[in-house]
C-alpha positions as CSV (number, residue, x, y, z in Angstrom):
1,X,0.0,0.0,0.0
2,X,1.4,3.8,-0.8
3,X,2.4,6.3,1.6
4,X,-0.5,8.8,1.1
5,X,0.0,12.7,2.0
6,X,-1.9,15.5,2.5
7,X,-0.8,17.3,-0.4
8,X,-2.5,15.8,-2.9
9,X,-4.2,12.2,-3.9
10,X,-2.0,8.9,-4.4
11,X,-3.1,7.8,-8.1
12,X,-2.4,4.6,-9.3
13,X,-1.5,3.1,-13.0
14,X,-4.3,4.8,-15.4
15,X,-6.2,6.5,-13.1
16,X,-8.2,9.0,-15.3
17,X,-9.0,12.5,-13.4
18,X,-10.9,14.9,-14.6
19,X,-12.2,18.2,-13.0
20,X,-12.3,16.7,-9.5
21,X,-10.9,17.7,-6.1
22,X,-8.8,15.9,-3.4
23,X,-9.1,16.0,0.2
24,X,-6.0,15.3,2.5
25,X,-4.6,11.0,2.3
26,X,-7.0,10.2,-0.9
27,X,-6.3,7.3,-2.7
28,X,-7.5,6.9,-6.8
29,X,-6.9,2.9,-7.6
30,X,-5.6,1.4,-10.8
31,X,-8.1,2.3,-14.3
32,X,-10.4,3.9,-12.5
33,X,-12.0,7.2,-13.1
34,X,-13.4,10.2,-11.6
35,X,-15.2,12.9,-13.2
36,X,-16.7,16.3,-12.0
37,X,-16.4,15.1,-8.6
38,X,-14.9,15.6,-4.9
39,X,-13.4,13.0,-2.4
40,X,-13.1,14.4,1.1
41,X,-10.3,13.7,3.4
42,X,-9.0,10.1,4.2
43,X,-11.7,9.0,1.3
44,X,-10.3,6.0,-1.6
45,X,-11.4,4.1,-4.3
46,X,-9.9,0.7,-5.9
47,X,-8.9,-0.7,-9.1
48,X,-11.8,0.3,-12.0
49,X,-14.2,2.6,-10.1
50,X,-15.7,5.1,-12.7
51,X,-17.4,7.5,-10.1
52,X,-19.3,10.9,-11.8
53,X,-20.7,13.8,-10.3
54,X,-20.4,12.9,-7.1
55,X,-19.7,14.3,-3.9
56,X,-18.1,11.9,-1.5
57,X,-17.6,12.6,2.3
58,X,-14.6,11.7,4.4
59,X,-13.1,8.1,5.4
60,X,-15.1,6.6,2.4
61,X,-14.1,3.2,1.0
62,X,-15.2,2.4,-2.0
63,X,-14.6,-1.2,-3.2
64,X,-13.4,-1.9,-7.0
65,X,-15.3,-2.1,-9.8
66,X,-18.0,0.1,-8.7
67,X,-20.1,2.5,-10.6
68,X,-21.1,5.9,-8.6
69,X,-23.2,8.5,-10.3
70,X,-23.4,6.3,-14.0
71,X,-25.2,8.9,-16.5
72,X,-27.5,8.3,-19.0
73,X,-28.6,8.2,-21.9
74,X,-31.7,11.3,-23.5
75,X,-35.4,8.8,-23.2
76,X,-37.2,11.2,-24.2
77,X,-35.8,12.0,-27.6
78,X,-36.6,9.8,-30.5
79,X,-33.1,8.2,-30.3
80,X,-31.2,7.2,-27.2
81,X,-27.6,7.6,-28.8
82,X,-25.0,10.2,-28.4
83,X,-24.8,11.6,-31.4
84,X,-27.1,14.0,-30.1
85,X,-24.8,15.7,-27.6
86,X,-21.4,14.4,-28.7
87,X,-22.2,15.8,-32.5
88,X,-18.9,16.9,-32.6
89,X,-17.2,13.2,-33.0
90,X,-19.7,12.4,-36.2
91,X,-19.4,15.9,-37.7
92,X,-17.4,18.7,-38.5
93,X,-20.2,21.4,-38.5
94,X,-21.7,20.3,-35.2
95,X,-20.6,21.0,-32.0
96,X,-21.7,19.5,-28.6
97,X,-24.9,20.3,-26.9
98,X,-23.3,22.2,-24.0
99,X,-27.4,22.3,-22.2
100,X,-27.2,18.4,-22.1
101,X,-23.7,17.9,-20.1
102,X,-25.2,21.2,-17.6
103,X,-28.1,18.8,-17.1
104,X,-25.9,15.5,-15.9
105,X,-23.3,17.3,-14.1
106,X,-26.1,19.0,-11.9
107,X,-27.2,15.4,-10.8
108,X,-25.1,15.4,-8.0
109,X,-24.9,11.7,-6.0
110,X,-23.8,12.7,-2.2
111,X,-22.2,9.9,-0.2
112,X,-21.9,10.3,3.3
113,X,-18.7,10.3,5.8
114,X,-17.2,6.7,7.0
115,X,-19.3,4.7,4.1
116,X,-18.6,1.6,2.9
117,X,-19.5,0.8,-0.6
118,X,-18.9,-3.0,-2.2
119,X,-17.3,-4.6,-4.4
120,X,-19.1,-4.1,-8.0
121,X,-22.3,-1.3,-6.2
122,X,-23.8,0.5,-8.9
123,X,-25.4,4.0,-7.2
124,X,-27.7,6.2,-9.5
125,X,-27.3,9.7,-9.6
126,X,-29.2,12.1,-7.4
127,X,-29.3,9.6,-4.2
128,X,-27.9,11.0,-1.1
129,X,-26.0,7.4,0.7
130,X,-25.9,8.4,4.2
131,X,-23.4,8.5,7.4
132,X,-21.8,5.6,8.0
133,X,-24.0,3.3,5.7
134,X,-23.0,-0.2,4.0
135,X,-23.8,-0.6,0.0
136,X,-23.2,-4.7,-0.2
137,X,-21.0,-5.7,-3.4
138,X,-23.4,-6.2,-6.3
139,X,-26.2,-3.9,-5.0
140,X,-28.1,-1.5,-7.3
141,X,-29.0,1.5,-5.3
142,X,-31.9,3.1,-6.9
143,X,-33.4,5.5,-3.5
144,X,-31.9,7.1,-0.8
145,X,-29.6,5.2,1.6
146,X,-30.1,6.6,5.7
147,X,-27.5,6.8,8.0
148,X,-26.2,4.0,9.3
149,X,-28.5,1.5,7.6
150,X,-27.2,-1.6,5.3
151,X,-28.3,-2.3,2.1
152,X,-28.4,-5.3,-0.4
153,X,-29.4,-6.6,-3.8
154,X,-30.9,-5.3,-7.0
155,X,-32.6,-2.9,-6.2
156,X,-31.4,-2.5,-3.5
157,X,-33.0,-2.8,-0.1
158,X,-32.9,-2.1,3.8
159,X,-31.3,-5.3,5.7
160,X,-30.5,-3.6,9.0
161,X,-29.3,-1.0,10.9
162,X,-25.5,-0.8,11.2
163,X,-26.2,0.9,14.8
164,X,-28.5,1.3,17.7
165,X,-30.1,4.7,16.4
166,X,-28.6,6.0,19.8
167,X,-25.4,4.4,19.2
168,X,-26.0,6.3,15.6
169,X,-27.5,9.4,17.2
170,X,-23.5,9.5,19.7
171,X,-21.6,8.9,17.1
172,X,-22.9,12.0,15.0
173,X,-22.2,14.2,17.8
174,X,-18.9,13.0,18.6
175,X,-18.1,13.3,14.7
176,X,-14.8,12.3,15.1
177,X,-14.2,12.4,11.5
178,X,-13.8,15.7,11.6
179,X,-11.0,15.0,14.0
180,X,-7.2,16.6,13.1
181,X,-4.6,14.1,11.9
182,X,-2.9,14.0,15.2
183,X,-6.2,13.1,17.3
184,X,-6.5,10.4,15.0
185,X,-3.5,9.1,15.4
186,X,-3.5,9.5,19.2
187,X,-6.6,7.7,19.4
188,X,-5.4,4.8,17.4
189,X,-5.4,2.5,20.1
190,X,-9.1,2.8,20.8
191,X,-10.4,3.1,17.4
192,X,-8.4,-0.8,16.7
193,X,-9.4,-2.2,20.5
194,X,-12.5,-0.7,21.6
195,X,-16.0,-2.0,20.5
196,X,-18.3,1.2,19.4
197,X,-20.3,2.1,22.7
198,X,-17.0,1.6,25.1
199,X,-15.3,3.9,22.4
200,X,-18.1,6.6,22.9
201,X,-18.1,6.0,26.7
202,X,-14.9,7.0,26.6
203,X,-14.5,9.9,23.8
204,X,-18.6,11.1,24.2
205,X,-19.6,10.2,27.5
206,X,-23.5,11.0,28.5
């Protein structure tokens, strides 16, 4: 695994960037790409994730091969293909239609702090994948994902809370997440030994 730094995001072999930004310790993986959108601190993605207009929050790990924010295709237009907005590439008098690409960047997918999104997920565009959520490998996420909660399958659907909501409800507060560098590091120890309530006993006591 690479060193990352704060200074700017470790990309791998062929990762393919365009108009995106980079919080501190990101991670791009091999083939993958990411367009129009922003990772937030600690965040990563593996080997062949193709991830569009998308905002992701911190400590996200996103699994290879996954598809976040896909775009589509004009249905409402007699033909699907695009030739209509990529005119350009099929003639020399056309240009794009610059209206159309507005429209799909503005879809923006939001996906929340300390996620966890599987091997192969497929997310649409315009969903909002909440705090600390699970997105199983495989799953087609087609609505809105809550905090915490798991999802599976195609579409995809609640299996169970990852939390207690109060256990959920402490761990928003606390937001460690937002923690500096050094308070991370210092609280190593507890983040790798302690199970989740004894954790917030200790950093978010009642």
């Amino acid at each position: 695994m690479p060193k990352l730094s704060p200074d700017a995001p470790f990309l791998h072999d062929g990762a393919d960037i365009v108009d995106s930004r980079f919080g501190r310790y990101c991670e791009v993986g091999a083939d993958s790409r990411v367009l129009n959108s922003e990772f937030g601190d600690y965040s990563y993605c593996e080997r062949l994730s193709d991830i569009a207009n998308t905002t992701i929050g911190k400590f996200a790990n996103i699994a290879s091969m996954t598809r976040i924010g896909p775009t589509d295709h004009p249905m409402t237009t007699a033909s699907l293909h695009h030739f209509l907005y990529r005119s350009e590439n099929y003639w020399d008098d056309a240009t794009a239609d610059p209206d159309f690409f507005a429209a799909r960047a503005a879809r923006r997918t939001v996906i929340g702090h300390d996620t966890w999104i599987g091997h192969g997920a497929i997310i649409k565009p315009e969903l909002t994948i909440g705090h600390g959520a699970i997105v199983a490998a495989g799953a087609v996420v087609t609505r809105d994902v809550p905090d915490w909660m798991i999802v599976a399958g195609c579409p995809a659907k609640p299996l169970r809370p990852r939390f207690a909501p109060e256990i959920g409800a402490r761990l928003m507060r606390l937001a460690w997440w937002d923690w500096d560098h050094d308070r991370l590091r210092a609280a190593l120890p507890d983040f790798r030994r302690l199970p989740v309530r004894e954790f917030l006993d200790l950093y978010a006591p009642e």
